[in-house]
C-alpha positions in Angstrom: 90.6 31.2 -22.8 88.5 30.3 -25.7 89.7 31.1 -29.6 87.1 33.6 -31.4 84.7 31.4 -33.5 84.4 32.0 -37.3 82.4 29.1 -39.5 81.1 29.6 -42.2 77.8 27.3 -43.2 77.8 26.8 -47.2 75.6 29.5 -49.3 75.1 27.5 -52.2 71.4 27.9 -52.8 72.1 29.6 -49.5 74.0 27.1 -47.7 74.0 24.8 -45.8 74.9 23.4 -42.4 78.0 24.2 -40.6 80.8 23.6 -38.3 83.0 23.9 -37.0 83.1 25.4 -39.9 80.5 24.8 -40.9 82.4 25.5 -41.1 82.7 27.6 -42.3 85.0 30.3 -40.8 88.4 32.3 -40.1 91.8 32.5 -38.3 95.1 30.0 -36.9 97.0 29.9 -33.6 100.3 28.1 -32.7 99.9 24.4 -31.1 101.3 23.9 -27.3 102.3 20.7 -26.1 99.9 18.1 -27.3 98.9 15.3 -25.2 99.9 11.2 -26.6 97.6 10.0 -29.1 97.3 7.1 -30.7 98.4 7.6 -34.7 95.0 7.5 -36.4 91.3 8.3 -36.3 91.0 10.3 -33.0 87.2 11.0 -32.8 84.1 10.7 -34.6 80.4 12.8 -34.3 77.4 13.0 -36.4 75.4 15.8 -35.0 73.0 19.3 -35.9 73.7 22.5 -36.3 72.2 25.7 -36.5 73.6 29.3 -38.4 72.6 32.5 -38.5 73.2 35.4 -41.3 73.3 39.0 -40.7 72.9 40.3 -43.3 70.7 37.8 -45.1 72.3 35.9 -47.6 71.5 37.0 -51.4 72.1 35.8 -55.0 74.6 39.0 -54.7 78.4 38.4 -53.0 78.3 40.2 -49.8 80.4 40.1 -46.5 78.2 38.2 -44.0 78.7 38.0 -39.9 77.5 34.1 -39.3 77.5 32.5 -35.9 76.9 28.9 -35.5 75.9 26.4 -32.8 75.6 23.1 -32.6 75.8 19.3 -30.9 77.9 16.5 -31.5 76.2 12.8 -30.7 77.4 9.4 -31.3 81.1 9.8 -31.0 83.5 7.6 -30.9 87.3 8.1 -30.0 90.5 5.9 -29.7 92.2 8.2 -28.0 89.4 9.4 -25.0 87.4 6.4 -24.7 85.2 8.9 -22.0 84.7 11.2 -24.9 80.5 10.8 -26.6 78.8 13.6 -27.3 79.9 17.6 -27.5 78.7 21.1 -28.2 80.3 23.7 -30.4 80.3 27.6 -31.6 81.9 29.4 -34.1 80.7 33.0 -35.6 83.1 34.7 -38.3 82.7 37.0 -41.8 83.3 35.9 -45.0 82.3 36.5 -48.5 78.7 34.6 -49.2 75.7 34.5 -51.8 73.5 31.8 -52.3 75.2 30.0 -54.8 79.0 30.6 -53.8 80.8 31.1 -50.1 84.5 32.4 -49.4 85.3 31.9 -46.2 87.3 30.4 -43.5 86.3 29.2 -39.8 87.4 29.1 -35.9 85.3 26.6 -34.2 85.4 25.4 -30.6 83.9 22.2 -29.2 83.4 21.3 -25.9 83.7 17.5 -25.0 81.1 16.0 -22.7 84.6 15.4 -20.6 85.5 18.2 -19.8 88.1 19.3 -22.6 88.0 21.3 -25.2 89.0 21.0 -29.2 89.6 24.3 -31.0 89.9 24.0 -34.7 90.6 26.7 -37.7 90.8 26.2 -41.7 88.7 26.8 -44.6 85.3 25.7 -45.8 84.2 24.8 -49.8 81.7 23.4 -51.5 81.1 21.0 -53.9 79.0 18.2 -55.8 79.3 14.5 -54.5 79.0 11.7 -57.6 75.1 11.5 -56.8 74.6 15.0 -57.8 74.2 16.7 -54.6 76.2 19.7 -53.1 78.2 19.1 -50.3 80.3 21.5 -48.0 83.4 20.1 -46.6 85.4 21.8 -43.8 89.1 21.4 -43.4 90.9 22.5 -40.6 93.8 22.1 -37.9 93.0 21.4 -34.2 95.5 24.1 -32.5 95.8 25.6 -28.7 94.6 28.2 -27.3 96.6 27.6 -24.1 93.9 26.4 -22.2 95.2 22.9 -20.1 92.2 20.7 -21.1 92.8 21.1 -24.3 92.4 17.5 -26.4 93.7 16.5 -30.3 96.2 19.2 -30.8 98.1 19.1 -34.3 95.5 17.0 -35.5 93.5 17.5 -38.8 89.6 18.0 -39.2 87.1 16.9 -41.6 83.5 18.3 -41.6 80.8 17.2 -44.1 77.2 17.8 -44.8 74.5 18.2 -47.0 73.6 21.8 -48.2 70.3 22.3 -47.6 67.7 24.9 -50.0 65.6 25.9 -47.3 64.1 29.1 -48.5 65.2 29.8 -52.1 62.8 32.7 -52.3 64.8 34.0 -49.6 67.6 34.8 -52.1 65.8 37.2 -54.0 64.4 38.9 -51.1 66.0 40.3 -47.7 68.2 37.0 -47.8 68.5 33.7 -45.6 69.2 34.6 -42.4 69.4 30.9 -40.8 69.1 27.3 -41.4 69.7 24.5 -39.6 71.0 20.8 -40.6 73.3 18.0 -40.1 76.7 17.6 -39.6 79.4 14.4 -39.8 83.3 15.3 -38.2 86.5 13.2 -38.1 89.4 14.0 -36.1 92.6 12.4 -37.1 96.4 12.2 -36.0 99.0 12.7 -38.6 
């Protein structure tokens, strides 16, 4: 059974890219069982990612139904050496405008192996030291009681750009999707 997505991509100057959060997104379950991993980084993606906004996203605070899909390329893991590239959804409500987002996420990746990550937390963002605004996604990898489950207990880490795509749109009917890049890290405590 898979856990209800909810990410949230970042709405600063209407947001950015998700994941899974983006991101972005809502709700926690209870961990089963986890399988032996080694203490550490766990696995690694860069990928793109692309969110929709219903209603648009405005200079006003509003509560926003998002739903996000992307892929995950390039990855490397210590614990699942089989584990390279994935997929992932989310979809959630939270609080956005283009210059602000309050939200939390539930985001579910599927590994090119066969198993399955699902991850909740909270998304924020903020300014890097070059200037530019950042979201960052942090979150818990927990069960859904599925038996291919993979990284349970462990935390996650997603990063990206946020992107002004249409900043007309924020005056108007709203941003009602972007698209963009996104960099995880999966770690064991």
């Amino acid at each position: 059974m898979s856990v209800r997505k909810h990410l949230a991509s970042p709405a600063r100057h209407y947001g950015a890219v998700v994941v899974g959060a983006g991101a972005l997104t809502a709700a926690l379950l209870v961990p089963t069982a986890p399988t032996a991993q080694a203490a550490g980084l766990d696995a690694q993606c860069t990928g793109s990612v692309t969110s929709t906004y219903s209603p648009g996203i405005t200079n006003t605070p509003q509560t926003v139904t998002f739903h996000v899909t992307g892929t995950l390329n390039s990855c490397t893991s210590t614990g699942d050496h089989q584990l390279k590239s994935g997929t992932f959804t989310a979809s959630g409500t939270g609080t956005f405008s283009c210059t602000s987002v309050t939200t939390g996420f539930a985001e579910e990746i599927q590994w090119n192996d066969g198993k399955e990550s699902d991850i909740t937390g909270t998304m924020a963002i903020g300014i890097n030291p070059l200037g530019e605004d950042i979201y960052v996604a942090n979150g818990k990898v927990v069960s859904d009681g599925d038996s291919n489950e993979e990284f349970i207990g462990d935390t996650y880490l997603s990063t990206g750009p946020v992107l002004t795509l249409k900043p007309l749109d924020c005056t108007g009917s709203g941003v009602t999707s972007q698209s963009g890049i996104i960099d995880i890290t999966i770690t064991s405590l």
